[in-house]
N, C-alpha and C positions, 0 to 999 in steps of 0.2 A: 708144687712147692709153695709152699705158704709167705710171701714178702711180708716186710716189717710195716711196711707205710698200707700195700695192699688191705692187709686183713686187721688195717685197725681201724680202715675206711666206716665201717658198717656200726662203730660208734656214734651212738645221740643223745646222748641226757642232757636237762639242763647245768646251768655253771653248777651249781652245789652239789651240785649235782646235775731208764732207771740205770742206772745205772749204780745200785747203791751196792757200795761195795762192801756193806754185809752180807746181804742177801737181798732177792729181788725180792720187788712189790709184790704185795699179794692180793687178789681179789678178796673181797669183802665174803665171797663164797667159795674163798679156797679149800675148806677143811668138808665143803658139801660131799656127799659119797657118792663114787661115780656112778651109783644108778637112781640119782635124781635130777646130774647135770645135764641130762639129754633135755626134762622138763624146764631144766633154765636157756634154752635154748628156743629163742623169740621168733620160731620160723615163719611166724603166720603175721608179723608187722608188715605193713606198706608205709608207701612215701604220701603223705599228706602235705598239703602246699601249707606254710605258716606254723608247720608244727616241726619238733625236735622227733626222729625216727628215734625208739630205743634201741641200743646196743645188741643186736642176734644175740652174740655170745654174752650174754649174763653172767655162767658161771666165769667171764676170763674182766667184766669189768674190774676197775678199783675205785673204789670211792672215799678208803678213809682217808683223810689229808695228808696225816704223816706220809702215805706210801706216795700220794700225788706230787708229795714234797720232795721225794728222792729221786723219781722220775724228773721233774724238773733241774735235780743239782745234778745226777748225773749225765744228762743231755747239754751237746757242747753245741752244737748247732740245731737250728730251729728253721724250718722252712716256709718261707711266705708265699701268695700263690695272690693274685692280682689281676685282674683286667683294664687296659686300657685303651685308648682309641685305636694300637696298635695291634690288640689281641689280647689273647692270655699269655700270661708269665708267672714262671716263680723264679726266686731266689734264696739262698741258702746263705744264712747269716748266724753271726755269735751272737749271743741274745743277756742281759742280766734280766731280772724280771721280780716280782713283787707279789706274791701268793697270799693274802688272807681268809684263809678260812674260819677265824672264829665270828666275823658279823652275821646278821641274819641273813647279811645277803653276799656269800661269799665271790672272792672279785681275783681274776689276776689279770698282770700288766704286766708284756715282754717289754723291754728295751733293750733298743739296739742304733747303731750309730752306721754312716757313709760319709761319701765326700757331697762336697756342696751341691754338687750335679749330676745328673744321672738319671735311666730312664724313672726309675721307681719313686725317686723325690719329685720328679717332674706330675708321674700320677698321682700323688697326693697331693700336689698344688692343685690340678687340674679338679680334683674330686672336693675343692673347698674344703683340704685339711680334715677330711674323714673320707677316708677311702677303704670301702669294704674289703677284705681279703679272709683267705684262710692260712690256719698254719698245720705243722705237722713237725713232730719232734720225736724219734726214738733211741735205744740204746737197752743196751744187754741184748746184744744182738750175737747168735751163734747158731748155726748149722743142727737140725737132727738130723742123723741117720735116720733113713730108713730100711727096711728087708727089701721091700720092692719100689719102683718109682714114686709109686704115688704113696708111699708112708714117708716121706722126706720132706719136711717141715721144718721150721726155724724160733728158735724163741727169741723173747723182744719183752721191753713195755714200752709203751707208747702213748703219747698224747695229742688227738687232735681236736681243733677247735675253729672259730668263725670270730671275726671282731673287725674292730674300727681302729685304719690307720692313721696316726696325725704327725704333724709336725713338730715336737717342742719350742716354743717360741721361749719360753722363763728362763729365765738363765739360773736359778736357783733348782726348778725340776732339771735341766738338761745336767745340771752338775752334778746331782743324784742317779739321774740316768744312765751317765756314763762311770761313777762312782760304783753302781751295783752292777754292771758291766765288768769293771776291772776287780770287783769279788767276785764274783762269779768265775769268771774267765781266766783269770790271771794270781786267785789267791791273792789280792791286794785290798783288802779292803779298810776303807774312810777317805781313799783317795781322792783327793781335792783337784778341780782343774782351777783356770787362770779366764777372763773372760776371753784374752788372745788365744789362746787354746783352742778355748770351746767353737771361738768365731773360724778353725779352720775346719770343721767336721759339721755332720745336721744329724743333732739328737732327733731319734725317732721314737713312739712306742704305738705299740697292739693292746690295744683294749681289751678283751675277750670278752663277748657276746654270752659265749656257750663252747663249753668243750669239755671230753670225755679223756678219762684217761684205763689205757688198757693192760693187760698182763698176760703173755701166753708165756708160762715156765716150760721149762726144759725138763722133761721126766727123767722120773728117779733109776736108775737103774736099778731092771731086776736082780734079786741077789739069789741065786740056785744054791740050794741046800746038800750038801755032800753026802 
């Protein structure tokens, strides 16, 4: 059975390279015909140290932004994953975030906020306010049938990625932070904090490095001819 976060592991492109409640994402080679998608299938990549592995599944990437964009608004939590002197960690947090795609060098930025203490603010002090992590975000997530075990599969998009964690120190970024935090999350948005406010919580964000976003749709069902 195919997991949402599993099988979107084997995602690599650079940065520029859902739950949208139209319809889902779609790969940029969704309309391919199914006997050419076997050849978009990257079986013969390896892991090289300093480079971005490409995506196996080709035909299930998504690269145009609009779809990257909806993947993002429909994901409500976004997962961080971290090491520090204590080991590995993740955590599972509400995220606003900051997508441009039209510069030459397209950029996004999760934010997201905690209490003043805690193990994960502690490793970002520790890592001099850039501490490497990864993240992992999906949605349109539902169960296929299959006939037999092994045809039971799940569809999903998903986006994962690699970035730099910090601490917002500005009180003008952290007020934006948590500002696109409460549009996001809460349908609220221009929301304004107070500087007492902001000084009870620690604005965070994620850089992104590099991260892929992915699409495995849900098949169509066949329709038999009477």
């Amino acid at each position: 059975m195919t997991d949402a976060t599993s099988a979107a592991s084997d995602a690599a492109i650079p940065v520029m390279s859902a739950h949208n409640t139209s319809a889902p994402a779609q790969s940029s080679n969704a309309d391919v015909p199914a006997s050419r998608k076997e050849s978009l299938r990257r079986d013969h990549e390896h892991t090289v140290a300093g480079e971005h592995r490409p995506m196996r599944r080709a035909d299930r990437e998504v690269t145009d932004p609009n779809d990257i964009r909806a993947i993002l608004d429909g994901c409500d939590i976004v997962r961080i994953a971290y090491q520090d002197e204590e080991g590995l960690s993740i955590v599972p947090v509400n995220f606003g975030y900051r997508y441009d795609a039209d510069s030459d060098s397209p950029s996004l930025t999760l934010f997201l906020h905690s209490a003043l203490h805690g193990r994960k603010i502690d490793a970002i002090r520790a890592a001099q306010n850039a501490m490497d992590v990864a993240f992992e975000m999906e949605c349109d997530c539902e169960v296929i049938e299959g006939r037999t075990a092994c045809n039971w599969s799940e569809s999903f998009t998903s986006i994962i990625g690699t970035g730099t964690a910090s601490i917002i120190e500005d009180f003008a970024e952290a007020n934006t932070a948590l500002s696109l935090l409460m549009a996001k999350q809460a349908h609220m948005p221009n929301i304004q904090f107070t500087e007492r406010q902001l000084a009870t919580v620690t604005a965070w964000k994620v850089t992104a490095t590099h991260f892929t976003a992915k699409n495995h749709p849900k098949p169509t069902p066949h329709r038999h001819s009477a």
